[in-house]
PDB file of N, CA, C and O in Angstrom:
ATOM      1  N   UNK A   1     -13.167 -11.162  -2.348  1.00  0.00           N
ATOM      2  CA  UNK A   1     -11.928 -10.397  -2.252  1.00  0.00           C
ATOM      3  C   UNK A   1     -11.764  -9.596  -3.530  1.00  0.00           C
ATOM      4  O   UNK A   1     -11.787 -10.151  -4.628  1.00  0.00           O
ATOM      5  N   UNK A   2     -11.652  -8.710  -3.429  1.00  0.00           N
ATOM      6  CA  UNK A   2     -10.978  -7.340  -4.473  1.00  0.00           C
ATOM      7  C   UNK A   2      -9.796  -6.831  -4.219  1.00  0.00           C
ATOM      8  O   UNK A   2      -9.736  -6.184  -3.174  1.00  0.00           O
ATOM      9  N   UNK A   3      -8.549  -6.942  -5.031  1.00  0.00           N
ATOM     10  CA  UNK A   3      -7.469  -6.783  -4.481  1.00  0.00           C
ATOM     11  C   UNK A   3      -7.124  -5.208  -5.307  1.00  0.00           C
ATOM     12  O   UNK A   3      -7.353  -5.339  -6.510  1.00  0.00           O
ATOM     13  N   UNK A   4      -6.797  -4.247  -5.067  1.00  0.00           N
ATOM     14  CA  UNK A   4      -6.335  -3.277  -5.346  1.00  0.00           C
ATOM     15  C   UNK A   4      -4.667  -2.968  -5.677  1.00  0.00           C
ATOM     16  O   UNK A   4      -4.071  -1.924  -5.942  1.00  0.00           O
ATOM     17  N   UNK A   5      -4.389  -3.849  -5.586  1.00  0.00           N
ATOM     18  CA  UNK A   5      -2.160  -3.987  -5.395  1.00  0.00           C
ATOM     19  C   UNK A   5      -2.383  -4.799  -6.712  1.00  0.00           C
ATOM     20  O   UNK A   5      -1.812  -4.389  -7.722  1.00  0.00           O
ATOM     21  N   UNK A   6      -3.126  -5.863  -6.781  1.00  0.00           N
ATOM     22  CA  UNK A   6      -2.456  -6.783  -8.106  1.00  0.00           C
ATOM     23  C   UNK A   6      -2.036  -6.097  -9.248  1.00  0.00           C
ATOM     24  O   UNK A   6      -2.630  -5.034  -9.431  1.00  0.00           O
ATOM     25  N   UNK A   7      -1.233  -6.381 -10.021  1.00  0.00           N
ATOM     26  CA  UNK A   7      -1.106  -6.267 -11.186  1.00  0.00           C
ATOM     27  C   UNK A   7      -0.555  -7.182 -12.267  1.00  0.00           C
ATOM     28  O   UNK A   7      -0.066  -6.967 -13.376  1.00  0.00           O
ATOM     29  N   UNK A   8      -0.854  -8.496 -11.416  1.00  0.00           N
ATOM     30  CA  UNK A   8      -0.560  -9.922 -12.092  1.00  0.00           C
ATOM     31  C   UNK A   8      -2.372 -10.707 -12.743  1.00  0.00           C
ATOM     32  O   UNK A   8      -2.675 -11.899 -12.798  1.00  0.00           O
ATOM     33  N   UNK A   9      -2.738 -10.184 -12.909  1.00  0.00           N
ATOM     34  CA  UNK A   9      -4.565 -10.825 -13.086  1.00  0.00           C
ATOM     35  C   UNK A   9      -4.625 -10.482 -14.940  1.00  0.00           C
ATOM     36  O   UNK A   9      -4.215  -9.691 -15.789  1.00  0.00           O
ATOM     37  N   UNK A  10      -5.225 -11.381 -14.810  1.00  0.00           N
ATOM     38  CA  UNK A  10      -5.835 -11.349 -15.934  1.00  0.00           C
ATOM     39  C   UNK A  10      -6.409 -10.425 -16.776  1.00  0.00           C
ATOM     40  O   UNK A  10      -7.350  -9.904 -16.177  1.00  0.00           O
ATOM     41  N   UNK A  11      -6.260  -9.892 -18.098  1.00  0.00           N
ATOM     42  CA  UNK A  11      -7.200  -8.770 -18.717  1.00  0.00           C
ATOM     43  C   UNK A  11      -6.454  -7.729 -17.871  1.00  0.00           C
ATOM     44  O   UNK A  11      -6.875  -6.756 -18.497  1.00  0.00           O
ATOM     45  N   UNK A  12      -5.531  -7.092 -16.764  1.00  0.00           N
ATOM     46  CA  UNK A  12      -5.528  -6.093 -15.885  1.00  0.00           C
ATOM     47  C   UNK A  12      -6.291  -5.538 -15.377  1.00  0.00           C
ATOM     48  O   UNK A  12      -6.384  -4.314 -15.463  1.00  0.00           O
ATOM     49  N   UNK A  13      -7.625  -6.799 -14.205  1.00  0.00           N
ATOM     50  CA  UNK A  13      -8.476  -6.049 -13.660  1.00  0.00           C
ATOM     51  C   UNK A  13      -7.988  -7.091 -12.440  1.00  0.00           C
ATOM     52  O   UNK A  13      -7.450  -8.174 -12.673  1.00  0.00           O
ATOM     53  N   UNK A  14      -8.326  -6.471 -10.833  1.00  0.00           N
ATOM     54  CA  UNK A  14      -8.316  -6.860 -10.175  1.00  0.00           C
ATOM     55  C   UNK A  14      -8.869  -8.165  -9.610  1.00  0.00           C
ATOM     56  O   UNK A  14     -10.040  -8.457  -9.851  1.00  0.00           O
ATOM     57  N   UNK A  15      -8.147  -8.920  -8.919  1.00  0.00           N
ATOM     58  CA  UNK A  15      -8.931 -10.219  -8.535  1.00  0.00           C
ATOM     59  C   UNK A  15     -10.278  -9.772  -7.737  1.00  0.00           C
ATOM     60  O   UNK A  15     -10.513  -8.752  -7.089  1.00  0.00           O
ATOM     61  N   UNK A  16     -11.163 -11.045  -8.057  1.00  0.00           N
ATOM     62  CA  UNK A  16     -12.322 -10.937  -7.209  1.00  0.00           C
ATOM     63  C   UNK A  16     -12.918 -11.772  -6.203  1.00  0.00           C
ATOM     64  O   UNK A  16     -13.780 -11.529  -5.360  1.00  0.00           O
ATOM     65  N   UNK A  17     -11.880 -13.429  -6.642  1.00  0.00           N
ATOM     66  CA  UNK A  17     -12.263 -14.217  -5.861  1.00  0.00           C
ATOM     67  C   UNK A  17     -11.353 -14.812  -4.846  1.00  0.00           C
ATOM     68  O   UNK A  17     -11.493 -15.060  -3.649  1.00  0.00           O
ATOM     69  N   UNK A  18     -10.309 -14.974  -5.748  1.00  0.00           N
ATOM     70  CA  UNK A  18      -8.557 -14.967  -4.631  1.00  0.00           C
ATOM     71  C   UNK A  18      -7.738 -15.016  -5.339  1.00  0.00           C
ATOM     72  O   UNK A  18      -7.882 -15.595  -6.415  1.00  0.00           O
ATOM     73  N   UNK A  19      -6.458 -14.357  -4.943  1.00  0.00           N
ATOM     74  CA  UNK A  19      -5.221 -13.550  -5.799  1.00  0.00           C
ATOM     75  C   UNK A  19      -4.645 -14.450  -6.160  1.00  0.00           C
ATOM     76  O   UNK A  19      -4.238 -15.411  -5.507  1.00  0.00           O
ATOM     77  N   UNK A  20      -4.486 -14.070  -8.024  1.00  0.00           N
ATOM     78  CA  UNK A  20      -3.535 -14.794  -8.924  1.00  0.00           C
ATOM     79  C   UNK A  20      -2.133 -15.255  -8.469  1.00  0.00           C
ATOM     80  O   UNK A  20      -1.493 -16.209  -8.912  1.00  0.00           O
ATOM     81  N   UNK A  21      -1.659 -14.068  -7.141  1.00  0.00           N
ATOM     82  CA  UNK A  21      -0.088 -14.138  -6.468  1.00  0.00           C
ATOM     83  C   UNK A  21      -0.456 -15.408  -5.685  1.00  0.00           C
ATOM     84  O   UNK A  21       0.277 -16.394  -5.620  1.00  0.00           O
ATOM     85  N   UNK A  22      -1.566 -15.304  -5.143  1.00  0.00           N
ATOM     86  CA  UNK A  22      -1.793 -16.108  -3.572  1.00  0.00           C
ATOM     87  C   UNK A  22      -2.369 -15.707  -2.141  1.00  0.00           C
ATOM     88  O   UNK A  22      -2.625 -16.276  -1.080  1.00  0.00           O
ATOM     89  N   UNK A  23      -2.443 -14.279  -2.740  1.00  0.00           N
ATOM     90  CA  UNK A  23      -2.565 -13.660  -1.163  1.00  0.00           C
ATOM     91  C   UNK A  23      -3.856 -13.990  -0.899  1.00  0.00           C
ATOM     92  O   UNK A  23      -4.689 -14.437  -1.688  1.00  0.00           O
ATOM     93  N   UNK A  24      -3.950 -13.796   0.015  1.00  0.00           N
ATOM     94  CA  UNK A  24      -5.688 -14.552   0.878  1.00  0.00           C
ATOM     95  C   UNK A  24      -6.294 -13.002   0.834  1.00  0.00           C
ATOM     96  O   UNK A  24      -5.761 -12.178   0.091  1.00  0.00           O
ATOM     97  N   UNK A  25      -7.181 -12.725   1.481  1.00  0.00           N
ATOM     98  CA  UNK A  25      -8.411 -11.927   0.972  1.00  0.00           C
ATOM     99  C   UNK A  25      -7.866 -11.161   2.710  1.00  0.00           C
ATOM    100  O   UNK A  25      -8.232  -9.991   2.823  1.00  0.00           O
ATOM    101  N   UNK A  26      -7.293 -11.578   3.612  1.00  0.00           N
ATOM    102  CA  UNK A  26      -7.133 -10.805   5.165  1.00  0.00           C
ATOM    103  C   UNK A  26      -5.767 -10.296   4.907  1.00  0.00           C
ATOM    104  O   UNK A  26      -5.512  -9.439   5.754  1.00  0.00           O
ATOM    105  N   UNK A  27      -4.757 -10.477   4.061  1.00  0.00           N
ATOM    106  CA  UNK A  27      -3.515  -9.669   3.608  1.00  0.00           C
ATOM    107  C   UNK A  27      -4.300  -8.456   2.365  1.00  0.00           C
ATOM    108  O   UNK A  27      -3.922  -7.292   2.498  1.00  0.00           O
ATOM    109  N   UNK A  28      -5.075  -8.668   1.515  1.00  0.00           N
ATOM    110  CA  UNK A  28      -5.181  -7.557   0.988  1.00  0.00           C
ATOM    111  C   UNK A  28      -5.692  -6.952   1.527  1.00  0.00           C
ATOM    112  O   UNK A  28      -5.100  -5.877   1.441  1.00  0.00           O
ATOM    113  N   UNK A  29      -6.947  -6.786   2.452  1.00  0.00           N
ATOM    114  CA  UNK A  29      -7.728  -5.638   3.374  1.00  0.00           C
ATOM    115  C   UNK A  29      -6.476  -4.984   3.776  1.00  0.00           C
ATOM    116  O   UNK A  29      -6.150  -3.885   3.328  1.00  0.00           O
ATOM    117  N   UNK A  30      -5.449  -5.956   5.004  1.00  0.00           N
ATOM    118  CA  UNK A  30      -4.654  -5.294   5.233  1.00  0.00           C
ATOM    119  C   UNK A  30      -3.775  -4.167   4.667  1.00  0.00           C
ATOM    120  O   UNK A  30      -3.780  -3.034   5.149  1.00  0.00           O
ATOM    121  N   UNK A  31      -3.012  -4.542   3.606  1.00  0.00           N
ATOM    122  CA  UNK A  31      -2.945  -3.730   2.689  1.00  0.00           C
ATOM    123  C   UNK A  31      -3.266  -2.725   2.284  1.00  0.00           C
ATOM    124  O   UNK A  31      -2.470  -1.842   1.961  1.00  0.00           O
ATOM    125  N   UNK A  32      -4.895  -2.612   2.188  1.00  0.00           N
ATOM    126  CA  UNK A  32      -5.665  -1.492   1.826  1.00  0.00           C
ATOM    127  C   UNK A  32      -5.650  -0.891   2.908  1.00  0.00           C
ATOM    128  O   UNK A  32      -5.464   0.307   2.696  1.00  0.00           O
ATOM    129  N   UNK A  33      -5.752  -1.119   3.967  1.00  0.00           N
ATOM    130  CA  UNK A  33      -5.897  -0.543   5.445  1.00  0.00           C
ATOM    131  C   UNK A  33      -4.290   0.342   5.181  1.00  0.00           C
ATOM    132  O   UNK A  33      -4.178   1.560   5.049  1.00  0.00           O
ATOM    133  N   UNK A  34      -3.175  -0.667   5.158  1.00  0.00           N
ATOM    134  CA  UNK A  34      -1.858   0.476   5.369  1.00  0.00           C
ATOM    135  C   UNK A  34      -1.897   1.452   4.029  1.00  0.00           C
ATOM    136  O   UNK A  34      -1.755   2.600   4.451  1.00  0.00           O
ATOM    137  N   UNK A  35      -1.987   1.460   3.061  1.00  0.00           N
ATOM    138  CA  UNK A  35      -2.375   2.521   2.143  1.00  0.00           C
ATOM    139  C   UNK A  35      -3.427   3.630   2.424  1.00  0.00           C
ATOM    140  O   UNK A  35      -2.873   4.729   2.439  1.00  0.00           O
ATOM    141  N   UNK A  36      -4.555   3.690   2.615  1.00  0.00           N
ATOM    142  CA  UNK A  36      -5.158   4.673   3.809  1.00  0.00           C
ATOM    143  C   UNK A  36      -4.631   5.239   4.529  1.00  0.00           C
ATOM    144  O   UNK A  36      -4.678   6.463   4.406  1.00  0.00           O
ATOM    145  N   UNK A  37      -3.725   4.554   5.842  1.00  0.00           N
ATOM    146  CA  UNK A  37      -3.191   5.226   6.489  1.00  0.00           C
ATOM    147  C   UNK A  37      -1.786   5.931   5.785  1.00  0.00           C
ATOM    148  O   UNK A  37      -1.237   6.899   6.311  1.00  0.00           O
ATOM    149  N   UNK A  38      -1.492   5.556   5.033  1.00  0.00           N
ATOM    150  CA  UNK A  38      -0.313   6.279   4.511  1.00  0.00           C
ATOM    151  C   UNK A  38      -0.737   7.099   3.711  1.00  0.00           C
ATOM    152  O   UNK A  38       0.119   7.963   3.523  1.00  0.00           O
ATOM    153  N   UNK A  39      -1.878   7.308   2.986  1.00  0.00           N
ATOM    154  CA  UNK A  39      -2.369   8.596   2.438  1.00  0.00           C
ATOM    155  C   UNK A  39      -2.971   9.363   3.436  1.00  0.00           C
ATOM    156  O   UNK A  39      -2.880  10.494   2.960  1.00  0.00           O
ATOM    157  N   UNK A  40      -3.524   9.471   4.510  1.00  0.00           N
ATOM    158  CA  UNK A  40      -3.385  10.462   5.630  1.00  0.00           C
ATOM    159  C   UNK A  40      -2.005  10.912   6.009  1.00  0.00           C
ATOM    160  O   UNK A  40      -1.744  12.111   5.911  1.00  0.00           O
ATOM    161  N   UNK A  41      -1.116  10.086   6.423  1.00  0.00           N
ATOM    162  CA  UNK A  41       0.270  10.190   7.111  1.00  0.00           C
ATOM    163  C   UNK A  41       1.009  11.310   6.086  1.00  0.00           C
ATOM    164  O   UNK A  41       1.596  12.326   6.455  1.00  0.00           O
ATOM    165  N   UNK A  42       0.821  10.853   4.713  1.00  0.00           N
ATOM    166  CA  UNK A  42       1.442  12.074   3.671  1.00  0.00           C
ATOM    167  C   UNK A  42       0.646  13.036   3.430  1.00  0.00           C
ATOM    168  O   UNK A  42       1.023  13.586   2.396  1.00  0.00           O
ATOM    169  N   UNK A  43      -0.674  13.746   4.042  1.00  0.00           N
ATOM    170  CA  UNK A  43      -1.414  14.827   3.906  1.00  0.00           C
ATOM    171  C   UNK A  43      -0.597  15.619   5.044  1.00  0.00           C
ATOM    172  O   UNK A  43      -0.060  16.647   4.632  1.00  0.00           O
ATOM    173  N   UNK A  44      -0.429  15.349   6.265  1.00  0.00           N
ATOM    174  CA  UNK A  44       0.482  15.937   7.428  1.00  0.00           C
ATOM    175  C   UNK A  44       1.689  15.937   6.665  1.00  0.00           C
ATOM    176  O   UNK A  44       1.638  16.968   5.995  1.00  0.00           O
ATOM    177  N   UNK A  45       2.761  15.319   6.408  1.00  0.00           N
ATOM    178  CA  UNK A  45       3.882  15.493   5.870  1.00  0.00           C
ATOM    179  C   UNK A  45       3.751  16.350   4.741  1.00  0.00           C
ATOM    180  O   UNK A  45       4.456  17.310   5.052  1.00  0.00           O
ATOM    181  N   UNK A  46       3.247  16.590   3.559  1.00  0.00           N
ATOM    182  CA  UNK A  46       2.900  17.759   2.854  1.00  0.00           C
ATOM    183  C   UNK A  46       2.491  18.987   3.679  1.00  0.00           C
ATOM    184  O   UNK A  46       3.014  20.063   3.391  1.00  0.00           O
ATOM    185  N   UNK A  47       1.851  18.936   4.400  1.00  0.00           N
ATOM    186  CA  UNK A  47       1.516  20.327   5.141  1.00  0.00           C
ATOM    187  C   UNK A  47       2.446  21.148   6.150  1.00  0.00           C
ATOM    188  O   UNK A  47       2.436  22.339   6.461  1.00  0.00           O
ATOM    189  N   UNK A  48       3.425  19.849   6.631  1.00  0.00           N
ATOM    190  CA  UNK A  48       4.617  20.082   7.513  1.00  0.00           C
ATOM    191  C   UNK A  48       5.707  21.107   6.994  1.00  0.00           C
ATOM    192  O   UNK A  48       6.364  22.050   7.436  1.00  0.00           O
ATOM    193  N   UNK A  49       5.485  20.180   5.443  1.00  0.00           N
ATOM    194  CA  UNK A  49       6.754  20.809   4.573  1.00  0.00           C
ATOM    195  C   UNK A  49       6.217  22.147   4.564  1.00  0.00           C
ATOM    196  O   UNK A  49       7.035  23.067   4.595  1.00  0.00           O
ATOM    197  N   UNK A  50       5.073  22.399   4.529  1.00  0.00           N
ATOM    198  CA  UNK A  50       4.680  23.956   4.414  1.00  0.00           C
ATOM    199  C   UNK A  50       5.406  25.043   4.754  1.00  0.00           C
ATOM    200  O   UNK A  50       5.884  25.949   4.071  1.00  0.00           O
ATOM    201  N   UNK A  51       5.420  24.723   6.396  1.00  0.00           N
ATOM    202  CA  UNK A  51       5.909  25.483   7.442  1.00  0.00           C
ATOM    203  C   UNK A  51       7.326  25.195   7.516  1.00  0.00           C
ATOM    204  O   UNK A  51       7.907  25.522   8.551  1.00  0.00           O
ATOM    205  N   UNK A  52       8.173  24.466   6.301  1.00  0.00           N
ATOM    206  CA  UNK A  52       9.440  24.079   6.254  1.00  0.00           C
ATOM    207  C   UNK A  52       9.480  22.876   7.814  1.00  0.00           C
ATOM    208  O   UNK A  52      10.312  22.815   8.719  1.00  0.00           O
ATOM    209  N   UNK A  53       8.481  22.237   7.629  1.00  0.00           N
ATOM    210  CA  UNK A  53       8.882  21.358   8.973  1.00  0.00           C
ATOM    211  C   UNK A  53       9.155  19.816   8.219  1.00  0.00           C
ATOM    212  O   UNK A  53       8.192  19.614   7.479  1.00  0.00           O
ATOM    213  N   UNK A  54      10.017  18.804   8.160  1.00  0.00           N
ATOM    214  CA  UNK A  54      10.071  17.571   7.861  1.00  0.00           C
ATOM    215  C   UNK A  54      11.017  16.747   8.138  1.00  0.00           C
ATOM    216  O   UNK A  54      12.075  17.317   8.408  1.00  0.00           O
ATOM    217  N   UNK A  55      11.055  15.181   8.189  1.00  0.00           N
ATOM    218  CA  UNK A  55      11.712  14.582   8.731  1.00  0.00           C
ATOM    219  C   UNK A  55      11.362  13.104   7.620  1.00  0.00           C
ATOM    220  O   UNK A  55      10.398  12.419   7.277  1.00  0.00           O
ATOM    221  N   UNK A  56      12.701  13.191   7.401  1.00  0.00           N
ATOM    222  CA  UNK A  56      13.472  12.120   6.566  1.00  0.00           C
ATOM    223  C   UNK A  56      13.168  10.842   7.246  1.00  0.00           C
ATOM    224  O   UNK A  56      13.375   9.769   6.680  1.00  0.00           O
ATOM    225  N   UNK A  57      12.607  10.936   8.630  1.00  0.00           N
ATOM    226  CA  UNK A  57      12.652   9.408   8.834  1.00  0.00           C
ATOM    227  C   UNK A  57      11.055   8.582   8.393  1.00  0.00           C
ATOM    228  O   UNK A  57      10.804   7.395   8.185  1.00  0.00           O
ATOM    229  N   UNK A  58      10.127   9.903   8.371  1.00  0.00           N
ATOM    230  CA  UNK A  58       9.080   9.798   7.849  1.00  0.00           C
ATOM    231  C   UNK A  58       9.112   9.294   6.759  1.00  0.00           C
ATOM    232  O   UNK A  58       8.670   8.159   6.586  1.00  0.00           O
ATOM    233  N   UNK A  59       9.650  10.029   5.756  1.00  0.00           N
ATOM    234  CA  UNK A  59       9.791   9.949   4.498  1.00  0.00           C
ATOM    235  C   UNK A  59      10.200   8.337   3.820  1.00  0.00           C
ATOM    236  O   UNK A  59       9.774   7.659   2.885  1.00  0.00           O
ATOM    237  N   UNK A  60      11.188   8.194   4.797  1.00  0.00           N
ATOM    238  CA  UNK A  60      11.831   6.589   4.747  1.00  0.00           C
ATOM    239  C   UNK A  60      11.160   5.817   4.634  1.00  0.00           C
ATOM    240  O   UNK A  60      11.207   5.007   3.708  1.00  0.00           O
ATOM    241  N   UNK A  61       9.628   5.829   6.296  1.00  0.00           N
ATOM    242  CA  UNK A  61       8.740   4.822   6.602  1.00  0.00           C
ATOM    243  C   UNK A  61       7.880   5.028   5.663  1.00  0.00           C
ATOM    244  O   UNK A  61       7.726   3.936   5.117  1.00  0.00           O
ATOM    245  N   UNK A  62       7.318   5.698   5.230  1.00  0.00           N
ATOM    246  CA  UNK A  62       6.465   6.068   3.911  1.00  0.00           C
ATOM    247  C   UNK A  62       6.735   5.122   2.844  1.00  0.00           C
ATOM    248  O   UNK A  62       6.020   4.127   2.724  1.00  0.00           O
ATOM    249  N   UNK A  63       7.820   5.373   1.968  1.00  0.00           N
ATOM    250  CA  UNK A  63       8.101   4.827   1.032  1.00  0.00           C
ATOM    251  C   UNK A  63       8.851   3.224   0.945  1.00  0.00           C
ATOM    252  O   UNK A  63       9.179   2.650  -0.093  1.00  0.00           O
ATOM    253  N   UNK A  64       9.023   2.655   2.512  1.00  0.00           N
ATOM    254  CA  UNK A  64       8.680   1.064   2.989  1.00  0.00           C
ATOM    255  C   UNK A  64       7.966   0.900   2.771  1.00  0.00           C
ATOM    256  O   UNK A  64       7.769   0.118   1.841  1.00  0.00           O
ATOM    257  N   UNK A  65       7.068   1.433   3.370  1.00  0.00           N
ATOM    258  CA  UNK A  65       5.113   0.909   3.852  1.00  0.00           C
ATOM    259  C   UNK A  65       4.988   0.947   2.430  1.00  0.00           C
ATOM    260  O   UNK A  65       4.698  -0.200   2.091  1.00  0.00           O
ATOM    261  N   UNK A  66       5.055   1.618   1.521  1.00  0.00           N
ATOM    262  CA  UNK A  66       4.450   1.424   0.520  1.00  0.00           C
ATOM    263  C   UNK A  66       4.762   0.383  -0.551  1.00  0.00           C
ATOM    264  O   UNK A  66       4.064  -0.140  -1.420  1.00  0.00           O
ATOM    265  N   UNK A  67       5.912   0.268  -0.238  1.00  0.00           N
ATOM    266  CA  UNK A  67       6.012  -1.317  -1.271  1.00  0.00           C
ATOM    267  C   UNK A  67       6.081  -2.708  -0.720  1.00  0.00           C
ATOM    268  O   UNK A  67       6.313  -3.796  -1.248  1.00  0.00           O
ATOM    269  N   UNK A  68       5.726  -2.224   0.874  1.00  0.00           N
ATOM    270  CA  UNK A  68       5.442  -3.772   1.152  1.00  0.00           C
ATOM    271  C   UNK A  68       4.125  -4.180   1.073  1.00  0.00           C
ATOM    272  O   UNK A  68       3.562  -5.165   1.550  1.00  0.00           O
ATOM    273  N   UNK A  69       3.702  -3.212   0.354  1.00  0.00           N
ATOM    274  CA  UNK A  69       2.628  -4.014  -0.432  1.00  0.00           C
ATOM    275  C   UNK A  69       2.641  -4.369  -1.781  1.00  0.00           C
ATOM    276  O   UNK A  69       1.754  -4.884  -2.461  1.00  0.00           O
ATOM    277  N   UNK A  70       3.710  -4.042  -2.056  1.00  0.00           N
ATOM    278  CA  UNK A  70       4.123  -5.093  -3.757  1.00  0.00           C
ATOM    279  C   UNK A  70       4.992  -6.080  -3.720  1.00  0.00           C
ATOM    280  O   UNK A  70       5.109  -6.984  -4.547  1.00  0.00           O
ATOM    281  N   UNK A  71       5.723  -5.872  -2.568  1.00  0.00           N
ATOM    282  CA  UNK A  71       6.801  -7.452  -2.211  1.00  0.00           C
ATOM    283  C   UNK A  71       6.097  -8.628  -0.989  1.00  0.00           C
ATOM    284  O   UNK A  71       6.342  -8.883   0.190  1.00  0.00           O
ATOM    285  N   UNK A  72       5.290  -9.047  -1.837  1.00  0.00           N
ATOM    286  CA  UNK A  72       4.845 -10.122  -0.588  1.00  0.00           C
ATOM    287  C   UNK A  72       5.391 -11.266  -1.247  1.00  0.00           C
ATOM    288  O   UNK A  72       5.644 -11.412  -2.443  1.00  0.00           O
ATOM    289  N   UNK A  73       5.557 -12.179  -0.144  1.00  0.00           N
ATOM    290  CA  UNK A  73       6.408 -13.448  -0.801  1.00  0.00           C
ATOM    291  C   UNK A  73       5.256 -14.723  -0.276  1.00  0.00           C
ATOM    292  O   UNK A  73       4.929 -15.081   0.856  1.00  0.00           O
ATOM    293  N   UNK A  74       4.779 -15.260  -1.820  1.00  0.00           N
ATOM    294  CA  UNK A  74       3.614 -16.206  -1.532  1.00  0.00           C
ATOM    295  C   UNK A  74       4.335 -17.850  -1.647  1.00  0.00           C
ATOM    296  O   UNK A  74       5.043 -18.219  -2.584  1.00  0.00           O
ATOM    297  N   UNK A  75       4.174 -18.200  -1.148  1.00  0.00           N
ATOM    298  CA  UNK A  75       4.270 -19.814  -1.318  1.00  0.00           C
ATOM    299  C   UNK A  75       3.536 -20.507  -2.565  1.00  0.00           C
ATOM    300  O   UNK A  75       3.594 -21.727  -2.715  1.00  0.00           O
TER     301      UNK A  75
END
């Protein structure tokens, strides 16, 4: 596991074997998976705005998605 979100590790390099928080190694893929898709999702929303086209509700889900990958709650 390589976690890309931590910023609780040691030295400030990413975990490699399993997260200092707790998370298991199938929540960070995940993770990485919704970050991907949300850097596509904001290439369309930048380009929208182009044409003056956008929607706030986007904008909303965007900036959820993106920190629920810094609020995970580990046991």
């Amino acid at each position: 596991m390589f976690c890309y979100q931590c910023e609780q590790t040691a030295k400030g390099q990413g975990c490699t074997v399993a997260g200092v928080c707790g998370k298991q190694p199938e929540v960070a893929a995940l993770q990485d998976l919704l970050i991907y898709a949300l850097k596509g999702l904001s290439l369309y929303a930048v380009e929208g705005r182009k044409g003056n086209i956008h929607d706030p509700k986007v904008n909303t889900f965007t900036a959820k998605a993106l920190f629920a990958t810094l609020m995970i709650k580990v046991n």
